[in-house]
N, C-alpha and C positions, 0 to 999 in steps of 0.2 A: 484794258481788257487783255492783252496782249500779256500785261506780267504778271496780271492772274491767273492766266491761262497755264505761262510756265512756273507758277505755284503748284498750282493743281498735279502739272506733270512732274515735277520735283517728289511731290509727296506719294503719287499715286506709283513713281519710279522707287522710293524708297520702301513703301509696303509691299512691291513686288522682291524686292531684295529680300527684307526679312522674312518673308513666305516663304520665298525661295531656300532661303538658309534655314530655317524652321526644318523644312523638309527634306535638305539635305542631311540635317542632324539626326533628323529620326529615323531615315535610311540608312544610315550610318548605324545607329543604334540597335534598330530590326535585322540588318543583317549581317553588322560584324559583329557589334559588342553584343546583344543578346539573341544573336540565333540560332544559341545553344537552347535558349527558353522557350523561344518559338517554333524550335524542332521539337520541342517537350510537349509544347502546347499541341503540334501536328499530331503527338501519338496517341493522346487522350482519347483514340477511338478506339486502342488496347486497354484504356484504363477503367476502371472500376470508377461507375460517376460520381460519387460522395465522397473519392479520394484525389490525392494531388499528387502528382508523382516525387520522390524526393529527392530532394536536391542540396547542396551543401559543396561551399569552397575546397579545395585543395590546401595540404599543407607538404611542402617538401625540404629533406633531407639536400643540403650542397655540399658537391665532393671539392678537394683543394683546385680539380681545374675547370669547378664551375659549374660541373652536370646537374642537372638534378632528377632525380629520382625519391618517388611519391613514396608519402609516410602516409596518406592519409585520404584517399581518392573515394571514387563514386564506382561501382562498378552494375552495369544493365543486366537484363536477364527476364524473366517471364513466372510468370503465379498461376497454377491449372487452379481451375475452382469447377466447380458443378453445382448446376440449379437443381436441388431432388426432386421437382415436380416434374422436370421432363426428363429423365433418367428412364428410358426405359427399361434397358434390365442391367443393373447394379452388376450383375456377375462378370458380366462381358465386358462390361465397360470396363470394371477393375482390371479383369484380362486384356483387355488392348492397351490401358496404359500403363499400365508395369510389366509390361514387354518393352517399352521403352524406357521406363525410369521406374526405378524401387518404389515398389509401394507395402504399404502392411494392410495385408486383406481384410482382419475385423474394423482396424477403424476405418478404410474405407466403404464398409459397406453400411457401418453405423453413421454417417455422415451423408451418402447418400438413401438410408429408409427414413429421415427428417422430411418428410414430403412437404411441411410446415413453413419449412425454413427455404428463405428464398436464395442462400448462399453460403456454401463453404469451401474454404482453400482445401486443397488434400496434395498440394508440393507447392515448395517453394526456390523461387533464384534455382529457376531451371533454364539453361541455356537455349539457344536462340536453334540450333541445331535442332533440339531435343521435340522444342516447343514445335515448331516447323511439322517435324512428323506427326505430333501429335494431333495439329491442328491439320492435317491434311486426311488425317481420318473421318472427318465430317462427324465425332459423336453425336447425337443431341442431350442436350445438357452439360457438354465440356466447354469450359470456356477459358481464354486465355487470355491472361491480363499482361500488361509491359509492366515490370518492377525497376526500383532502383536500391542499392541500397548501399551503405561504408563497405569500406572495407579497408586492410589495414597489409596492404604486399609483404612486410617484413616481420607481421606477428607483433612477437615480442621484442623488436629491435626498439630500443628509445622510449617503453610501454608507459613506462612515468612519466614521461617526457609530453608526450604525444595524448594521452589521455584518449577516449571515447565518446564515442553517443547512445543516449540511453535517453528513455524515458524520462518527464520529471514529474512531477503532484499533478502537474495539469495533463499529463497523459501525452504530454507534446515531446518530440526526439529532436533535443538538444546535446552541446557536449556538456562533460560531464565533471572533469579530470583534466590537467593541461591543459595544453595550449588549445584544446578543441572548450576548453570552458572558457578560457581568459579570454581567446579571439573570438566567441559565440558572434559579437555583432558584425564580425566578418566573414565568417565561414557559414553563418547560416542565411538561409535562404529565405526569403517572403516570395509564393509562389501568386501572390494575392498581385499582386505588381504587373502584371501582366496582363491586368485589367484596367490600371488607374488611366483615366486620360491623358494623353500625349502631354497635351497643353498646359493643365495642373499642374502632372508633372514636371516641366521645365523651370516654371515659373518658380516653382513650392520649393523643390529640392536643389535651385540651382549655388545656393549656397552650401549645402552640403556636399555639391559637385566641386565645388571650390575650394575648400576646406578638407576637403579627404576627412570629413565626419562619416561613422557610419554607415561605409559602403560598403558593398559586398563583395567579398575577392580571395583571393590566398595567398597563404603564409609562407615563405621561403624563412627558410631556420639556418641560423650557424653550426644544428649539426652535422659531423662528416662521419658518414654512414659508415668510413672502412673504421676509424678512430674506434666508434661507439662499440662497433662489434669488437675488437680487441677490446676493450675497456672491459663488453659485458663477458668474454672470453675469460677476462683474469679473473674477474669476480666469480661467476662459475667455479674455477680452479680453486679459491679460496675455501668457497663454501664448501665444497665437495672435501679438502682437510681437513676446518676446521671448524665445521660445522655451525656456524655464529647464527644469533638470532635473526639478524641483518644485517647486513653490510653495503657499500657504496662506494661510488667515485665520479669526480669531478674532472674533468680538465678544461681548464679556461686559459684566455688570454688576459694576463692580469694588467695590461695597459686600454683595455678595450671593453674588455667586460662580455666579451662574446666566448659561449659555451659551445667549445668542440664535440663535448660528449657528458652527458651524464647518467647515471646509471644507479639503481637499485637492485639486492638481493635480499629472497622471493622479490621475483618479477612478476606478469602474467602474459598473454595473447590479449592487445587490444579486439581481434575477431572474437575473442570466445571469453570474454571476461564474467560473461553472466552465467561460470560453470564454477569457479570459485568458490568454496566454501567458505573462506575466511575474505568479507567486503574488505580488508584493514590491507591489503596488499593492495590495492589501487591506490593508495597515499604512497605519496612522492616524500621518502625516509630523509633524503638532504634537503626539503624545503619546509617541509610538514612537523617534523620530530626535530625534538632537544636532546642536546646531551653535553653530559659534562665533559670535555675534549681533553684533558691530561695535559703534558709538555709539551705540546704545541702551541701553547699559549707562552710559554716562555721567552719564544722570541719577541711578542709583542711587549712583554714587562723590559725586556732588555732595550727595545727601540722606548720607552718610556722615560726610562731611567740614562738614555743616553741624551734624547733630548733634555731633559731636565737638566743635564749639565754636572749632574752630580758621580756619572760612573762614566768607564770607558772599558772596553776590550780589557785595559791592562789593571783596574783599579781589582785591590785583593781584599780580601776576609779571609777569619781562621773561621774553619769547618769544622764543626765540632759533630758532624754529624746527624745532629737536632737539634730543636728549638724548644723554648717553653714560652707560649703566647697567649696571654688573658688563660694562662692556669691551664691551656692545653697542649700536648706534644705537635707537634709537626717533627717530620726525620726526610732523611734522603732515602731512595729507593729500598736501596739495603742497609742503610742503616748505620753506614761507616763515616767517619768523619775523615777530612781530605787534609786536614792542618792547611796553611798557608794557602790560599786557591784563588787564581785570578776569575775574573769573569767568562773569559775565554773556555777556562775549565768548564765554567758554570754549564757551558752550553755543551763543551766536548760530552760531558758525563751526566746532563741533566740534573742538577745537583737542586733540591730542592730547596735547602739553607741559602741556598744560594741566590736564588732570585727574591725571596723573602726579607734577604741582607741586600739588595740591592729596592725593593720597596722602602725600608729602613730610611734608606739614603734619601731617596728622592720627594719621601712624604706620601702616608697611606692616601692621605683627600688629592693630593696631584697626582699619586696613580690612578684613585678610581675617576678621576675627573679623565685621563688619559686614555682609558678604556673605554670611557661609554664615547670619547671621541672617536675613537677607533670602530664605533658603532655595534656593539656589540651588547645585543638585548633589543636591537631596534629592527625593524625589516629593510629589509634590501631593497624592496622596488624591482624585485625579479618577477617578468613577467610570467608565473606560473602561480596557479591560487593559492590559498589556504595557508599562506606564510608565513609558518608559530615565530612569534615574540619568544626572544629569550628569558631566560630565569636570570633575572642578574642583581638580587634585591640584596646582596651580601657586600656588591661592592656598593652601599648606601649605607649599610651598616657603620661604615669606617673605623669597625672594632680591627686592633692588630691582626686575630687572628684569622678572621677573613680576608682581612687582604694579602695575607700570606699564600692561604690557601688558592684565592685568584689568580694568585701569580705564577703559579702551577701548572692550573686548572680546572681546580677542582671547586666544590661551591655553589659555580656559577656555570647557566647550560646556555648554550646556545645551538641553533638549527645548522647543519655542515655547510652551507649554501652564507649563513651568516659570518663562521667564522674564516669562510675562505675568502671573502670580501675583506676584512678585516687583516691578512696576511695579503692579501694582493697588495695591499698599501705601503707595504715595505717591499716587495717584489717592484711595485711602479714606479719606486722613488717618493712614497710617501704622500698619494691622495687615495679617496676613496673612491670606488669608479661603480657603476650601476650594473651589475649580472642581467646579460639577458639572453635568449636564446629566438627568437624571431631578431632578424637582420631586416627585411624587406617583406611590405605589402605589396601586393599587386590587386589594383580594384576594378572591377568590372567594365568600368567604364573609360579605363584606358591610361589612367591616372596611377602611381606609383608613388611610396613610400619608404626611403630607404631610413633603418633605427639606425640613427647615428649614437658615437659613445656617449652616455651622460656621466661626464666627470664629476664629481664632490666636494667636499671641500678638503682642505690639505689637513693632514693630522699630526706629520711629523715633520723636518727638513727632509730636503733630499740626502743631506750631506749623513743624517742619521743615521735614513735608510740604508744608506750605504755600507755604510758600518757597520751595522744589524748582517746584511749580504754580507759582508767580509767574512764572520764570524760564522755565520753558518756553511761556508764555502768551504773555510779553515776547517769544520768537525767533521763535514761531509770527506776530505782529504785527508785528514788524519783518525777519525775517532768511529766513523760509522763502521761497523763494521769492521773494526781494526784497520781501517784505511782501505777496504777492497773496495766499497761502492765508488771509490774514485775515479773518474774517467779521465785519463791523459789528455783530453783536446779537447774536453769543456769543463765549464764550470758550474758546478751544481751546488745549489743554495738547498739544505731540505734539514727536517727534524723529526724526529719518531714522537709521540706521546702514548701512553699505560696510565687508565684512569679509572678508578676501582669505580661502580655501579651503584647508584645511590638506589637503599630497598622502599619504595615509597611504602609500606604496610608496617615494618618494624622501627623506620627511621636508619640513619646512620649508612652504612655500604653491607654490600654484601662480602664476606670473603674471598668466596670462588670469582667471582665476575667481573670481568676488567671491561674497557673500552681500549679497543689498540687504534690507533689514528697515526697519520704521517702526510706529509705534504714539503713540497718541494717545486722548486722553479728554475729553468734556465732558458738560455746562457743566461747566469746568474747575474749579468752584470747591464743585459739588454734580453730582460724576458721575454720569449714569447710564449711561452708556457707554463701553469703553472697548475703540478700533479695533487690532488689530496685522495686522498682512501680512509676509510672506514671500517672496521668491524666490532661488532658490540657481543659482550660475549661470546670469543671464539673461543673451543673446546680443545683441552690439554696445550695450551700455550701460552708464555711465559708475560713477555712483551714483545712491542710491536718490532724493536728490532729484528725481534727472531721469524715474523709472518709479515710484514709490510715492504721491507728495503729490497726484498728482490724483485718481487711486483715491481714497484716502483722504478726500479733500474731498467724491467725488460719494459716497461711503458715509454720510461724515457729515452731509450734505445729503437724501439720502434718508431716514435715521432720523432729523433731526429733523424731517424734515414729516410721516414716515410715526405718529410717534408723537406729532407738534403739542407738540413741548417749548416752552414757551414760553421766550421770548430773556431773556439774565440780564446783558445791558450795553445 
């Protein structure tokens, strides 16, 4: 009897434990981790009963010492509305609340002579101050609702980036664009949840408590708010020259894969996007669009042809200044032949014979085999949506003069977000690394997810890489710009590209319209940075030397002082 006795209290002391723990969990949950909802839930006697109030994660902006500051918040406020059936007189009423807040007198008096109608707003996301007065007038038939709703502090800072929320088919306000569509199952909210039972709850979801599936919480990003604003600073400056149809830029850590800043021109106001005439500016230009990129591809046909074993820095060709390839011309820029020309040239002067003679060497099928390693036509796996596939069906072709033309860049299009992944790989020493711009979840329930780098597979040596770096260090030093873009105490890897604009309606290029590109990385030799820019069709200018290299200098002059790198020559 005696040891069934202390059975019974054995068991009856263990159901008291997990009771006890049960209820410590759920207190725990009701008033730390969701007493944000259950204050929500408190105000539902401001709210409109057939609605919920809205609700939606945070997404923020980190500065280099950690801050952060909100891209993407919730902000309160209050909705006047009036029942017309107890309106007693329309006129006065109009007159006591727009003495407090603007009103337009015919539609509110058209809104309240609806005697039918048992409800209409007539303001909105009116302050709490505001509401306060109003509501202390005692109308009959004003009534005051608690609102929520996005909002976005910095506008247009990161608008691509950062995306919105909008309506979808089913009438529901979800994100839309960026990271407010790609994290939807974390930043949005099920207001329904606040009803599920405790116990259900535990038991149902306690693996996804586990597992960090599908929780709800917010997004901390690798963008640095000062960064982006300079970025979208230069961009502004361009456009305002030289009028392009679009333009952009990227800065990333190309050993990491985390995006400092990125940026489009035309941008918009994630606040006010639904004022827009043209929807096609809410696409993200560096994730979304292709384009044929010019000699910036060059240095990847050079880390090709380096590894293949078959060129080096020092190996020459005679320059005759063009080619003839399956019956078609290919030339260099202008058109002059360099006689005797190393490789080194190749890159000082962008010589297009030049990397064509260098595909020659190494074999058209093992350069385009080396390109699509280099991943290029393939997606990134960057966490922002709608991530165009490249055009890259020329280098399958393995006719001569496509893959001439690839080795360029021209032919074959890739998305700006593609081919700067693609360039990080000789910036990292030679693998491919995953673009992302979310760094860290935070989930409502107290749990934490930091994106570590997702490294790729390797495409080239190191030792290639390196070599590749050398040579563009060398043009950067002596050739850009007759040698001015050279900085005495660092070292700067980078290349311009000029890429005529393929006319999709008549075939072939257009004359007038170029694509200018450029990209670059330092300390060239321990990146932590790595600059590309864009513009497509800018107006009265030549190449990208003449509109990309000083951007790019004052960028990479602002990030190393902003971030005190210290000098590596």
């Amino acid at each position: 009897m005696r040891t069934f006795s202390l059975r019974r209290i054995r068991i009856l002391s263990v159901a008291l434990l997990l009771a006890a723990l049960v209820l410590i969990g759920k207190l725990y949950m009701v008033q730390i981790v969701q007493e944000e909802a259950w204050s929500n839930r408190a105000n539902r006697q401001y709210a409109r009963p057939t609605n919920t109030l809205f609700d939606r994660g945070s997404i923020y902006f980190e500065t280099k010492g950690g801050d952060r500051i909100a891209a993407a918040t919730i902000k309160e406020g209050y909705t006047i509305a009036i029942i017309p059936k107890d309106i007693e007189n329309a006129t006065s009423t109009f007159e006591a609340i727009s003495a407090i807040i603007p009103l337009e007198q015919g539609t509110f008096l058209a809104k309240a002579f609806k005697k039918d109608d048992p409800y209409e707003e007539v303001a909105k996301r009116i302050d709490r101050e505001k509401s306060l007065a109003i509501d202390a007038l005692n109308i009959p038939g004003v009534k005051i609702y608690k609102d929520r709703w996005r909002v976005y502090p910095d506008g247009t800072l990161a608008a691509h980036t950062i995306g919105f929320v909008g309506y979808n088919n089913d009438n529901k306000l979800m994100g839309r664009y960026g990271l407010e569509r790609t994290y939807e199952s974390v930043l949005g909210r099920d207001t329904e949840n606040l009803y599920i039972n405790f116990f259900a709850e535990i038991f149902t979801d306690i693996s996804k408590k586990v597992k960090g599936e599908d929780l709800e919480g917010n997004i901390i990003t690798s963008i640095e708010p000062t960064v982006e604003a300079f970025i979208e600073k230069q961009l502004k400056s361009l456009s305002t020259r030289y009028s392009p149809e679009v333009s952009g830029a990227i800065v990333i850590n190309p050993k990491t894969g985390s995006i400092y800043a990125m940026a489009g021109n035309p941008s918009f106001d994630s606040n006010t996007f639904n004022i827009e005439k043209n929807p096609g500016v809410w696409s993200n230009p560096l994730v979304e669009n292709v384009y044929e990129m010019g000699s910036i591809m060059k240095p990847l046909t050079m880390a090709a042809g380096i590894e293949s074993g078959k060129i080096t820095p020092k190996t020459t060709y005679k320059d005759e200044g063009f080619l003839i390839l399956d019956n078609k011309r290919i030339s260099n820029f202008d058109g002059k032949g360099r006689g005797i020309t190393t490789m080194q040239q190749v890159i000082n002067e962008s010589l297009n014979t030049g990397v064509a003679f260098a595909v020659s060497r190494m074999g058209k099928d093992y350069f385009a085999d080396m390109m699509l390693n280099f991943g290029l036509g393939e997606q990134t796996g960057i966490d922002l949506p709608n991530e165009a596939k490249g055009l890259v069906d020329n280098l399958k072709t393995r006719r001569d003069v496509e893959a001439a033309t690839a080795a360029y860049g021209q032919g074959i299009a890739m998305s700006p977000i593609n081919i700067v992944r693609a360039l990080g790989a000789i910036a990292n020493g030679g693998v491919l690394v995953r673009p992302h711009v979310a760094q860290k979840i935070e989930y409502s329930v107290g749990l934490s997810k930091t994106i570590e780098p997702e490294i790729g597979r390797r495409v080239v040596k190191t030792e290639s890489a390196e070599e590749v770096t050398r040579m563009l260090v060398t043009a950067v030093d002596t050739a850009l710009l007759g040698g001015k873009a050279k900085m005495e105490h660092y070292s700067i890897a980078a290349k311009t590209g000029t890429a005529q604009v393929a006319d999709p309606k008549k075939g072939g290029y257009y004359e007038d319209q170029y694509l200018h590109s450029f990209f670059g990385y330092f300390p060239a030799y321990n990146p932590q940075f790595l600059v590309f820019l864009f513009m497509k069709h800018p107006k009265d200018a030549g190449f990208a030397s003449e509109t990309l290299v000083t951007p790019f200098v004052d960028i990479t002059k602002f990030l190393i002082n902003y971030y005190q790198i210290p000098p590596d020559r």
